[in-house]
Residue frames relative to the residue before (quaternion, step in Angstrom):
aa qw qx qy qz dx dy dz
X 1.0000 0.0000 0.0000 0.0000 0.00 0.00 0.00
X 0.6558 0.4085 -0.3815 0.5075 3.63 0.62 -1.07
X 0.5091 0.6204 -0.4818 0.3519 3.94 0.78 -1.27
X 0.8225 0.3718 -0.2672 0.3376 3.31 0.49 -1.81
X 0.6660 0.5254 -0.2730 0.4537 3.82 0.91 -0.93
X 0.5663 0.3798 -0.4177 0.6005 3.87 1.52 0.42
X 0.7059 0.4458 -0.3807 0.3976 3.49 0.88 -0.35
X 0.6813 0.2725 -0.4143 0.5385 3.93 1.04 -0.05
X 0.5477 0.5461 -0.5541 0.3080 3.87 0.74 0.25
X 0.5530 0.6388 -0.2918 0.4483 3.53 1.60 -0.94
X 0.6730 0.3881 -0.3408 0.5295 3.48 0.89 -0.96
X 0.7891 0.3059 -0.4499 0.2853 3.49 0.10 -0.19
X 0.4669 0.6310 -0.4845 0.3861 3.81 1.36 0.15
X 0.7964 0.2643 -0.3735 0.3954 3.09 0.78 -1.13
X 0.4820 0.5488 -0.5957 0.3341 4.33 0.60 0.03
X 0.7611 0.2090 -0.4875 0.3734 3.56 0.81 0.50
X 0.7999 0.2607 -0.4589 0.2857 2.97 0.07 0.17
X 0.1895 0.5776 -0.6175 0.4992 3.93 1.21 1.27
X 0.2532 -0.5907 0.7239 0.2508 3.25 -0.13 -1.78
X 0.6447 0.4117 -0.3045 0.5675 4.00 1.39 0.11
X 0.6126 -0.6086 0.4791 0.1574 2.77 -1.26 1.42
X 0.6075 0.4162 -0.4061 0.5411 3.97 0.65 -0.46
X 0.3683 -0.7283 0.5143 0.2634 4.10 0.62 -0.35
X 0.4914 0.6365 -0.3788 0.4581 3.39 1.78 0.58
X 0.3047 -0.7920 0.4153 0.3277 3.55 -0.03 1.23
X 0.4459 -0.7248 0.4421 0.2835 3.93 -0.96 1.06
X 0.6085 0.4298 -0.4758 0.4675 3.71 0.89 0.21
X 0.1851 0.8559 -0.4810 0.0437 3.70 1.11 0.11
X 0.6804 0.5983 -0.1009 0.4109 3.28 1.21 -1.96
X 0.6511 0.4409 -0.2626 0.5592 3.82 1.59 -1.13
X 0.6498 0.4361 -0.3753 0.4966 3.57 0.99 0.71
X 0.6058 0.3811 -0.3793 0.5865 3.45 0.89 -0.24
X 0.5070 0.6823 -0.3573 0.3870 3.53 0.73 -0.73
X 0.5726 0.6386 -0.2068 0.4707 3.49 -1.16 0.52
X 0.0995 -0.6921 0.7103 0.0811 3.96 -1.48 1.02
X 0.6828 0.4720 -0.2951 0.4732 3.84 0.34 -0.30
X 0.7760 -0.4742 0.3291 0.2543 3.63 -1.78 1.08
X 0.3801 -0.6007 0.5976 0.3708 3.56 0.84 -1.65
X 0.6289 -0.4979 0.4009 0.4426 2.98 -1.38 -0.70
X 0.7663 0.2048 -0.0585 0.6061 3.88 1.12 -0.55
X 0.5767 -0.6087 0.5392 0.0782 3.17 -1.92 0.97
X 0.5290 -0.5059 0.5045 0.4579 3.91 -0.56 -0.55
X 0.7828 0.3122 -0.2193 0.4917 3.42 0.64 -0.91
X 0.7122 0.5347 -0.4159 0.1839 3.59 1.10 0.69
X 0.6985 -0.3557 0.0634 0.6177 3.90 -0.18 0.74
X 0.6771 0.6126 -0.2572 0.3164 3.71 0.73 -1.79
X 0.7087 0.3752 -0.2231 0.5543 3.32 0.81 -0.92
X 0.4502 0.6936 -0.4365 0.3546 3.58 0.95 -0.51
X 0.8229 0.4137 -0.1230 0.3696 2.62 0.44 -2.32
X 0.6202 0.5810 -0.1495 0.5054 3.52 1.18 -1.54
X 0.7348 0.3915 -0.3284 0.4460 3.65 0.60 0.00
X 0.5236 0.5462 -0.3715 0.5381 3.80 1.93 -0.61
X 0.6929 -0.5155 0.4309 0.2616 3.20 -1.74 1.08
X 0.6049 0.4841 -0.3976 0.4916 4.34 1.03 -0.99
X 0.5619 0.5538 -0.5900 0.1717 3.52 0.15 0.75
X 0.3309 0.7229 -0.3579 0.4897 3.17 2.19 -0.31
X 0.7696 0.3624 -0.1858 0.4918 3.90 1.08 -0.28
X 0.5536 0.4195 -0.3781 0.6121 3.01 1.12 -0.54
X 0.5256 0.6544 -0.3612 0.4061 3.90 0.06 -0.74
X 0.6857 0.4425 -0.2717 0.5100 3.40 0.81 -1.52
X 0.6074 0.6233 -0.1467 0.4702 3.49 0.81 -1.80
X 0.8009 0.2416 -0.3599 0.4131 3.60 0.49 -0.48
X 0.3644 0.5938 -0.4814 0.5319 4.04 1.54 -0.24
X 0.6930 0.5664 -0.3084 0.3222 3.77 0.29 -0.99
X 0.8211 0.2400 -0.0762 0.5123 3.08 0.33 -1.28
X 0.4045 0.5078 -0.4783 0.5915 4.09 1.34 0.03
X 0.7580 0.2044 -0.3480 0.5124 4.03 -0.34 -0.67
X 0.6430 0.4509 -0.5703 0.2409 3.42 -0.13 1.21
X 0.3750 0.4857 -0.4664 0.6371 3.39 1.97 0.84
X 0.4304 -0.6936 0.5514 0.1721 3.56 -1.01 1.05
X 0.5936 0.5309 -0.2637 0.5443 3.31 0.57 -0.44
X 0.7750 0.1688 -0.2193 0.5682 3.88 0.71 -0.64
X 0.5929 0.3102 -0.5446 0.5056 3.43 0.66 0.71
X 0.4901 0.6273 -0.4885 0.3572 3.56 0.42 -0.10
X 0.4996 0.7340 -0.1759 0.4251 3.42 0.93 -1.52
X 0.8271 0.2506 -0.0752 0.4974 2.96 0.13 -1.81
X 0.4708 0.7255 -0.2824 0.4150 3.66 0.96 -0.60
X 0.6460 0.3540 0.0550 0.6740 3.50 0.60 -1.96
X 0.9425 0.1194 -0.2252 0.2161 3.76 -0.43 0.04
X 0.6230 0.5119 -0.2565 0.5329 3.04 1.52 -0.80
X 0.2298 -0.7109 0.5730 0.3371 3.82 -1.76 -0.13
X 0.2334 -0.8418 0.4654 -0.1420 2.96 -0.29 1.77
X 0.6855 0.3167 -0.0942 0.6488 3.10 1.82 -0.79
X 0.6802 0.3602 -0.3448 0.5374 3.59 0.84 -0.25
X 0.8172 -0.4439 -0.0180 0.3671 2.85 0.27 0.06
X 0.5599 -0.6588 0.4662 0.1876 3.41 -0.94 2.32
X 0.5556 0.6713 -0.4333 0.2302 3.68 0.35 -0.69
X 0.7186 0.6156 -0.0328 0.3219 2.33 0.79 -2.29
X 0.6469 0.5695 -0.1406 0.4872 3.45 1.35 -1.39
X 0.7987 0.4599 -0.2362 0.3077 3.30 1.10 -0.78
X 0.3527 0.7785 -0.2541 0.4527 2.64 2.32 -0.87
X 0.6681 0.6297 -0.1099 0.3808 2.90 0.59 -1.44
X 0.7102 0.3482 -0.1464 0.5941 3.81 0.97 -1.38
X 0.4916 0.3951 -0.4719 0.6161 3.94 1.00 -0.39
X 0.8168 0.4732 -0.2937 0.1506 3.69 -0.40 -0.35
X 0.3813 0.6154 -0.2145 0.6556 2.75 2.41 -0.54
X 0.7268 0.4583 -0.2659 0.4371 3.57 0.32 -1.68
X 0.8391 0.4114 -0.1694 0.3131 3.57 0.50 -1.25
X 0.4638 0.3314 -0.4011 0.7171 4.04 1.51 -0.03
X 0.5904 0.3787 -0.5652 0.4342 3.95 -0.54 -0.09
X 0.8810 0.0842 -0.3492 0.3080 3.95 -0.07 -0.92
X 0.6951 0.4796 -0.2774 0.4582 3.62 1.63 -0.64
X 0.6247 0.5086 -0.4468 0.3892 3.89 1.05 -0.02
X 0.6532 -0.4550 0.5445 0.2643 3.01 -2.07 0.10
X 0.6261 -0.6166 0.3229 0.3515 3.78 -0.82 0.97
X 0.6992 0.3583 -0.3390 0.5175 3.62 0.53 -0.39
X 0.7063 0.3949 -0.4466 0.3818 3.74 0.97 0.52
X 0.4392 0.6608 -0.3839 0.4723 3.17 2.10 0.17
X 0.5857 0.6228 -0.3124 0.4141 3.25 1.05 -1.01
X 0.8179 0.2308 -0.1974 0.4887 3.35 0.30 -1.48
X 0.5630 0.4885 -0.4676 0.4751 3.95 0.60 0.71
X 0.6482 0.5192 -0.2949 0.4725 3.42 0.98 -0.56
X 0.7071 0.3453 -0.2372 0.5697 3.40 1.36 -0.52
X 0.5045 0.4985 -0.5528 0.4376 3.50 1.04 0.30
X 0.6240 0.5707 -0.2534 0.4698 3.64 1.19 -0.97
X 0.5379 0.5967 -0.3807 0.4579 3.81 0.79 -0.45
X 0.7228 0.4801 -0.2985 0.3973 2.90 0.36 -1.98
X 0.5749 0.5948 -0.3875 0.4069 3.72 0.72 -0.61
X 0.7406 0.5468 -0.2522 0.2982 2.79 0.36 -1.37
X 0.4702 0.7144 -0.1864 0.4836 3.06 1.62 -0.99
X 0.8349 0.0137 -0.2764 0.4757 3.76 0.58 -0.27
X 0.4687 0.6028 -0.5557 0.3289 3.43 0.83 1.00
X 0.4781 0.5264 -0.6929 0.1190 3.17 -1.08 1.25
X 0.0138 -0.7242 0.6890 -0.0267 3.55 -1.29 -0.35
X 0.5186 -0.5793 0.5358 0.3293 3.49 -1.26 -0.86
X 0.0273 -0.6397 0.7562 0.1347 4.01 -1.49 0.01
X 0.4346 -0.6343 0.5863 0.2551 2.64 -1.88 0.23
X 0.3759 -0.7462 0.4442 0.3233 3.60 -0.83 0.77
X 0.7137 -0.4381 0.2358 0.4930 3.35 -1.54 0.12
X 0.6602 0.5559 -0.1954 0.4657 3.75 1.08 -0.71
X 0.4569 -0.6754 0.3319 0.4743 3.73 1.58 0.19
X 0.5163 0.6354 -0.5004 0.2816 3.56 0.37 -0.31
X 0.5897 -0.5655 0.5377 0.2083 3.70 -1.37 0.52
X 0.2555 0.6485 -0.7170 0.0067 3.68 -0.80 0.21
X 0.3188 -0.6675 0.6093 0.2857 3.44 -1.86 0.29
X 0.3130 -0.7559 0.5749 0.0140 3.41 -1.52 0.35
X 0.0156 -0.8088 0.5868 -0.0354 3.41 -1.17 0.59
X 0.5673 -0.6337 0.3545 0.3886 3.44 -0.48 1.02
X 0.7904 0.3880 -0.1424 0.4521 3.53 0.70 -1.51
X 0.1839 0.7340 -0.5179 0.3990 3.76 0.95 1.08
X 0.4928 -0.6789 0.4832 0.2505 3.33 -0.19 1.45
X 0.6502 0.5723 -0.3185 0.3851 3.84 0.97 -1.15
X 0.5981 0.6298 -0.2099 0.4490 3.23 1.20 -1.83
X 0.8088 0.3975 -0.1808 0.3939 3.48 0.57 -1.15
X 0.5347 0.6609 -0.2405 0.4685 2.98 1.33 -0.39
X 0.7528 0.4460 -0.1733 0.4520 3.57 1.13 -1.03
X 0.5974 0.7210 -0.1823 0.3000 2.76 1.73 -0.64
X 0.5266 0.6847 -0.0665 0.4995 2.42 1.94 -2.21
X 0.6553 0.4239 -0.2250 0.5833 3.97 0.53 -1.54
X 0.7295 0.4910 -0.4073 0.2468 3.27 -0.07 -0.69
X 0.5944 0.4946 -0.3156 0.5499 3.48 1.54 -1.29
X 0.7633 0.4628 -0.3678 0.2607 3.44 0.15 -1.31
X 0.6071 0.7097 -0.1470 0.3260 3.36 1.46 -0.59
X 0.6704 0.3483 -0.1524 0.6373 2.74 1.67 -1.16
X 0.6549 0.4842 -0.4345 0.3845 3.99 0.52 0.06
X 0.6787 0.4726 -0.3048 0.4723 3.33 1.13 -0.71
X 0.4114 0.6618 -0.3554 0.5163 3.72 1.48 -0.29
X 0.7401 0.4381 -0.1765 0.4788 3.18 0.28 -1.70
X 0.5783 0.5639 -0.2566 0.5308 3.77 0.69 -1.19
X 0.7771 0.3874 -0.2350 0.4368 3.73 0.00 -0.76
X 0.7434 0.3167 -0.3079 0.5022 3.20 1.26 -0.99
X 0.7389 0.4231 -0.1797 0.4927 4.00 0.49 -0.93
X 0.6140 0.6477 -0.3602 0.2716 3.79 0.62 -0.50
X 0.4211 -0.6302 0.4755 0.4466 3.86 -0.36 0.22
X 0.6246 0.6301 -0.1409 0.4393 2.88 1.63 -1.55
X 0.5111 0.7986 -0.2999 0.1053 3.66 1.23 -0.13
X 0.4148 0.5999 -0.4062 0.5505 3.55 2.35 -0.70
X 0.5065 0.5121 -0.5939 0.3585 3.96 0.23 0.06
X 0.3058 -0.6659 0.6664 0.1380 3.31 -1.29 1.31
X 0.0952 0.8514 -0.4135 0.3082 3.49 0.21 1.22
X 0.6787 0.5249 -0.4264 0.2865 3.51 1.08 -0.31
X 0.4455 0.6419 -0.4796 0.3993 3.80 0.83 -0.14
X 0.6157 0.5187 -0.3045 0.5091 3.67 0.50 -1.89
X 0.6747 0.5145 -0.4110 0.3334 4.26 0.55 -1.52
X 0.6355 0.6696 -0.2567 0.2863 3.20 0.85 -1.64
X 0.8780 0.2538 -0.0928 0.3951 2.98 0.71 -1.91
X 0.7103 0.4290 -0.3732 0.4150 3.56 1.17 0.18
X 0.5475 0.6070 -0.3884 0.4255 3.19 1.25 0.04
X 0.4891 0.6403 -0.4811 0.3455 3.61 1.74 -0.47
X 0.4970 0.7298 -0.3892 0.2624 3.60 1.17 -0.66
X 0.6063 0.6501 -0.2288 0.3968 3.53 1.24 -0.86
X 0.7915 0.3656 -0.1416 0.4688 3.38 1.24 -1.01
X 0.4227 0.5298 -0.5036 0.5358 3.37 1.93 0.42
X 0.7619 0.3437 -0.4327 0.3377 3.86 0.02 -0.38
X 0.4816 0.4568 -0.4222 0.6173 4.01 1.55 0.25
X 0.7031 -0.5187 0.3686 0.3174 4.09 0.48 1.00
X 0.6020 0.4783 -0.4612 0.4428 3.70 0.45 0.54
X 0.5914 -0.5898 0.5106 0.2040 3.56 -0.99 0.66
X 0.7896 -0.3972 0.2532 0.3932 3.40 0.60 -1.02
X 0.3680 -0.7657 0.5154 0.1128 3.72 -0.30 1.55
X 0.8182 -0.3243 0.2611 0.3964 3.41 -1.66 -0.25
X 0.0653 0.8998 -0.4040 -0.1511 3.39 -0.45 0.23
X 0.5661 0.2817 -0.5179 0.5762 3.36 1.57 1.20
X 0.8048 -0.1529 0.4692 0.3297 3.35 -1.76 -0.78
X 0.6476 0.3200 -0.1801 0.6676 3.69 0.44 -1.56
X 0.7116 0.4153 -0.3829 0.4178 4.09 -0.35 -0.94
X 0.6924 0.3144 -0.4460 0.4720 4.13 0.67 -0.36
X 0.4577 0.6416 -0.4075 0.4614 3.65 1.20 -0.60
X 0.6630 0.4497 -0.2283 0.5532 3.94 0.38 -1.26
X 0.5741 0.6028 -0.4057 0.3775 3.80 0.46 -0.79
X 0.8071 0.4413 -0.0900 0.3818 2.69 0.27 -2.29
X 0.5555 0.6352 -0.3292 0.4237 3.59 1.35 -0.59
X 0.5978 0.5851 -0.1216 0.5343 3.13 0.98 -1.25
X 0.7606 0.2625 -0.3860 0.4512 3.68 0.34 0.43
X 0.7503 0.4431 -0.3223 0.3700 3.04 1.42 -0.40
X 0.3975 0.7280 -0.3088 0.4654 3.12 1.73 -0.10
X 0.8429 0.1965 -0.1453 0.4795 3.08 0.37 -1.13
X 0.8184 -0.3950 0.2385 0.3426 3.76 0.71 0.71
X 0.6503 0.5988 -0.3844 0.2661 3.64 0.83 -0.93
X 0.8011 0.4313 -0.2270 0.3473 3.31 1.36 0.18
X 0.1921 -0.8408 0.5055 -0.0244 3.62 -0.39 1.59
X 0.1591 -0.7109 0.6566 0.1952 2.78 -1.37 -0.16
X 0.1540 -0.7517 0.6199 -0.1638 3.88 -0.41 1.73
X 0.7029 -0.4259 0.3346 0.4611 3.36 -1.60 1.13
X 0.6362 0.5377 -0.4488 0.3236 3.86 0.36 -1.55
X 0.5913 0.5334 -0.3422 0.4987 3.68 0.91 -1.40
X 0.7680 0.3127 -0.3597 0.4278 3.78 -0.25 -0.70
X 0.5829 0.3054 -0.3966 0.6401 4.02 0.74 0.15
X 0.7053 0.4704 -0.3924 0.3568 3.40 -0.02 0.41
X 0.4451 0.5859 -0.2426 0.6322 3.09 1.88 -0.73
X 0.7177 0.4759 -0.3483 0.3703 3.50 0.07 -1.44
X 0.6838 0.4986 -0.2870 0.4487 3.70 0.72 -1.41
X 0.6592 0.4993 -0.3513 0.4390 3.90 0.87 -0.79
X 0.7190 0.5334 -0.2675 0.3564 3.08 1.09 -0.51
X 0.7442 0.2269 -0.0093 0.6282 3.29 1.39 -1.33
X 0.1325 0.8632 -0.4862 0.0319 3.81 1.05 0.75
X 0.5564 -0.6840 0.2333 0.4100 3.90 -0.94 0.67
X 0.1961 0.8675 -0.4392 0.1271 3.54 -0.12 1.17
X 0.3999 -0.6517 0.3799 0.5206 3.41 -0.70 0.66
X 0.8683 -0.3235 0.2627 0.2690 2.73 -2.42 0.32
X 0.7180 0.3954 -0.3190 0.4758 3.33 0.55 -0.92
X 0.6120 0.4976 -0.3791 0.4839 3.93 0.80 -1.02
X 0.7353 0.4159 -0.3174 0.4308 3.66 0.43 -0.66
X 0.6110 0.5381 -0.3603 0.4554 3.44 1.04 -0.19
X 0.5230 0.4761 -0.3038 0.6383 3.99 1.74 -0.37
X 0.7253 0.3507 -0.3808 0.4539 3.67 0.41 -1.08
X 0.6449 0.5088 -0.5068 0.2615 3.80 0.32 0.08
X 0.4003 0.8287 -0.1911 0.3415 3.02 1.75 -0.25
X 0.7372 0.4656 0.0735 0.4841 2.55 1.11 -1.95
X 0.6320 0.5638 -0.2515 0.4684 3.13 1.24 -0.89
X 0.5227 0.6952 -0.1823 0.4585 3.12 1.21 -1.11
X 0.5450 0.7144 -0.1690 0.4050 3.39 1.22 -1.75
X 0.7408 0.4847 -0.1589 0.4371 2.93 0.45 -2.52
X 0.5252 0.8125 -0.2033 0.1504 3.50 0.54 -1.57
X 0.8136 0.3185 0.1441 0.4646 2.47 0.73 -2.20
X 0.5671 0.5165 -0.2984 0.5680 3.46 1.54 -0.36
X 0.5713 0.5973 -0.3597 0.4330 3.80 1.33 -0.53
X 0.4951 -0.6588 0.4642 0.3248 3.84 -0.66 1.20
X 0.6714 -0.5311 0.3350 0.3936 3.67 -1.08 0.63
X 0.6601 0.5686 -0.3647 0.3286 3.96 0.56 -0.99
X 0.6171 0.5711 -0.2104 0.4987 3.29 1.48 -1.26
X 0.7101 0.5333 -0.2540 0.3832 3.39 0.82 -1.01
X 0.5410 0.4537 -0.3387 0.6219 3.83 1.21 -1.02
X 0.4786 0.6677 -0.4579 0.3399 3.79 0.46 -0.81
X 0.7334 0.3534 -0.1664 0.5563 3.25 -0.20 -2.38
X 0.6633 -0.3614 0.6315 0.1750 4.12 -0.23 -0.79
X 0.7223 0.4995 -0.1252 0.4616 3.41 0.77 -0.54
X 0.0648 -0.7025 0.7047 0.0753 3.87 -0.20 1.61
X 0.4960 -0.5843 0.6301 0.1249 3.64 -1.71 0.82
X 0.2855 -0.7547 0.5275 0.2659 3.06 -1.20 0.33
X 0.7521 -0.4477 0.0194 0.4832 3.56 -1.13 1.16
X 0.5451 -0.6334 0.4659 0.2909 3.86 -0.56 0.60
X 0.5855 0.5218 -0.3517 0.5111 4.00 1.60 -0.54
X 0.6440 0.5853 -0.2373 0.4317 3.41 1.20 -0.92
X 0.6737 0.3606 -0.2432 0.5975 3.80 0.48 -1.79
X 0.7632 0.4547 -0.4034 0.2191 3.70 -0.13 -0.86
X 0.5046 0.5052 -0.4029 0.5725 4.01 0.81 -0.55
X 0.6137 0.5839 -0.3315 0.4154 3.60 0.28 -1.69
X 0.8181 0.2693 -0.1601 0.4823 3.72 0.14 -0.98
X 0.7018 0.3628 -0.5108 0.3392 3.20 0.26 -0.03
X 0.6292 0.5864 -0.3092 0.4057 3.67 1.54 -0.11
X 0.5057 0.6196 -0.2991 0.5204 3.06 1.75 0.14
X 0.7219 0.4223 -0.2291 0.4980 3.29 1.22 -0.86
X 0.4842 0.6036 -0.3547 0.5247 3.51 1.45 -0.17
X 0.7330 0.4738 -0.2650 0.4099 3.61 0.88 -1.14
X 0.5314 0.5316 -0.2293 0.6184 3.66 1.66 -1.11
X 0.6056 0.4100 -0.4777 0.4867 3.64 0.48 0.09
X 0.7238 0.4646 -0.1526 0.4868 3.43 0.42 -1.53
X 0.4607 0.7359 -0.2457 0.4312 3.63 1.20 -0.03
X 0.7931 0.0095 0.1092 0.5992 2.95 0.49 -2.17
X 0.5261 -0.6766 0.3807 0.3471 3.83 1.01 0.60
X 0.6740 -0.5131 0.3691 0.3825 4.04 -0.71 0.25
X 0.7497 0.4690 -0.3938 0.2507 3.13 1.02 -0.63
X 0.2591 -0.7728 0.5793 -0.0023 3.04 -1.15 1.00
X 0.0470 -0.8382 0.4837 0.2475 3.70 -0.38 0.87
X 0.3975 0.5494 -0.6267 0.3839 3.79 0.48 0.31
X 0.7977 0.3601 -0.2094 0.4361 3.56 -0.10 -1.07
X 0.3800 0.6364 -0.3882 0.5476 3.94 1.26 0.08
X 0.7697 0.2318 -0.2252 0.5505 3.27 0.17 -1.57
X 0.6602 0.4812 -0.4601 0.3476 4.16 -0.04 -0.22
X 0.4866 0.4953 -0.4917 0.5255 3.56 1.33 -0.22
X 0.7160 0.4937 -0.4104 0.2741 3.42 0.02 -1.60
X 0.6367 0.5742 -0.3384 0.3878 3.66 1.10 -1.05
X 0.7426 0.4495 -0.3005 0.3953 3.39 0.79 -1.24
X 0.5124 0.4283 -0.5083 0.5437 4.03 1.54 -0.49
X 0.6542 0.5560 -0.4670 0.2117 3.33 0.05 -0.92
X 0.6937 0.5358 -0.1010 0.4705 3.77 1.57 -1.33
X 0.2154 -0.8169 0.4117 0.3418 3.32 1.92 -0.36
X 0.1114 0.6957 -0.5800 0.4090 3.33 0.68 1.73
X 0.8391 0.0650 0.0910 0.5323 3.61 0.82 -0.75
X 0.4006 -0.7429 0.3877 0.3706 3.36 -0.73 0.91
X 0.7632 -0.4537 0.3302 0.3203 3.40 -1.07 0.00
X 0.6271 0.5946 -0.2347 0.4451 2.93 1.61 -1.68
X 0.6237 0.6662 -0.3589 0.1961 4.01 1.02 -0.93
C-alpha cells in the first residue's frame, strides 16, 4: 500500500516538473544512453546535491536572486515563456540540470548545444533603474557568469540549510566541480571554492550591476504567486518561504521581500522535505538509469 501511494505521489511530482503527462522524464533514455562516466560519480557533491529534494528551494532562490541582474531578467523576460507557460520552462531547466550531472558526455554535449543555440538568439535591450538603455546578450561572459554563481549559490545554500544530507562538508568539492557545467555554456572557468563564489557574488553587488526595475518587481510578483493549482500553491508557499529566508539580507531588501523569522521557516522546511521524501519514496529514475550506465561501463560495482 505505502509502495503503491509513493508510486502515484512520485508520478504526480515528477508530471510537474517533466511537463509529461506519463511523469516519466522524456530525456530519460539520453541518460542511460552512452559508454563513458559523465561528468560526476554518486559519491560526488553535484549529484549529491542535485539528486536531494532542497533543490525545489534552491531553484526558487536562484529565479530570485538571477532577476536582480537586468540584463538576465531581461533575457528571460523577452524570450523565454515564463508566463505562458512556467511548466514548460522548468521542464526545460530540470533537463539542462539533470544530463549535465547524471548524463554521459556525448549527452552533455548535445544538450549544451541545444542550450547555446538558444542562447544565441537572446539579446535585445532593458532599461536600467536610472532610465538609460543598455544592450544584452545571453552569451556575455558577464551574463553567464551571474547566472552560473547565482545557481550554484543558491543550491548549495538551500542544500546546507534544508537537506538531511546537509552535515556533509561538501561545499568546496560543489563549487569546484560544478564549475564544469558553465565551461560547456562558453566560459573557461567559474568559482572553484566556497570563499571565490562568495567574492564573485559580492562583486556584482558591490559594484552596481544589480537593480531592481518595474520588470524586476513583476517578475518577483509571478515567482512568488506563479499559476498553480490550489493544492501545489499551497506547498510552493512553503518553499518559497524556504528560498527567502536562506537569501542573505542585502539581496533580500533588494528583491522587496521581508522573510519570515528564520527560527520559524527553517524547522518548518526541513519537515516538509522529510514528508516529500516519505511521500514520493527515494526512487528516483534519472539517477536509477545513471547507475545502471555506470554498472553497465564498470564504473561502479553492481553491489552499490
Amino acid at each position: 500500500m505505502i509502495n503503491r501511494l509513493q508510486n502515484a505521489l512520485g508520478t504526480r511530482f515528477r508530471r510537474i516538473i517533466t511537463s509529461d503527462p506519463s511523469g516519466v522524464p522524456p530525456w530519460l533514455g539520453q541518460i542511460s544512453a552512452g559508454d563513458d562516466a559523465g561528468l560526476f560519480q554518486p559519491s560526488d557533491a553535484p549529484w549529491i546535491v542535485h539528486g536531494d529534494l532542497s533543490t525545489l528551494i534552491g531553484g526558487i532562490r536562484a529565479l530570485l536572486i538571477q532577476a536582480l541582474h537586468p540584463g538576465s531578467l531581461a533575457g528571460v523576460a523577452q524570450h523565454s515563456r515564463y508566463e505562458s507557460d512556467p511548466l514548460g520552462r522548468l521542464a526545460g531547466t530540470t533537463k539542462w540540470l539533470t544530463i549535465l550531472t547524471f548524463g554521459g558526455k556525448q549527452q552533455i554535449e548535445v544538450e549544451s548545444a541545444r542550450v547555446n543555440a538558444m542562447h544565441q538568439r537572446v539579446s535585445g535591450s532593458f532599461t536600467a533603474a536610472d532610465g538609460s538603455r543598455n544592450q544584452y546578450r545571453a552569451t556575455d561572459p558577464n551574463l553567464l557568469q551571474w547566472v552560473h554563481v547565482a545557481f550554484t549559490d543558491s543550491f548549495l545554500r538551500t542544500f546546507q540549510m534544508y537537506s538531511p544530507e546537509r552535515q556533509l562538508n561538501l561545499a568546496d568539492e560543489y563549487v569546484q566541480k560544478w564549475a564544469q557545467a558553465v565551461t560547456y555554456l562558453g566560459l573557461p572557468t567559474g568559482p572553484s571554492s566556497e570563499q571565490q563564489l562568495q567574492d564573485v557574488m559580492f562583486s556584482y553587488l558591490s559594484s552596481g550591476q544589480l537593480e531592481v526595475t518595474e520588470q524586476t518587481k513583476r517578475v518577483i510578483v509571478f515567482i512568488k504567486r506563479p499559476p498553480l493549482s490550489r493544492t501545489a500553491l499551497l506547498v510552493y508557499g512553503f518553499l518559497f518561504q524556504a528560498a527567502l529566508v536562506s537569501i542573505p539580507s542585502p539581496y533580500q531588501e533588494m528583491l522587496g521581500l521581508k522573510a519570515k523569522p528564520k527560527w520559524l521557516v527553517v524547522p518548518v522546511a526541513r519537515g516538509l522535505m522529510r514528508i516529500m521524501q516519505l511521500a514520493i519514496g527515494s526512487h528516483s529514475p534519472l539517477e536509477e538509469a545513471a547507475v545502471e550506465r555506470l554498472t553497465r561501463i564498470g564504473v561502479i560495482s553492481s553491489a552499490r
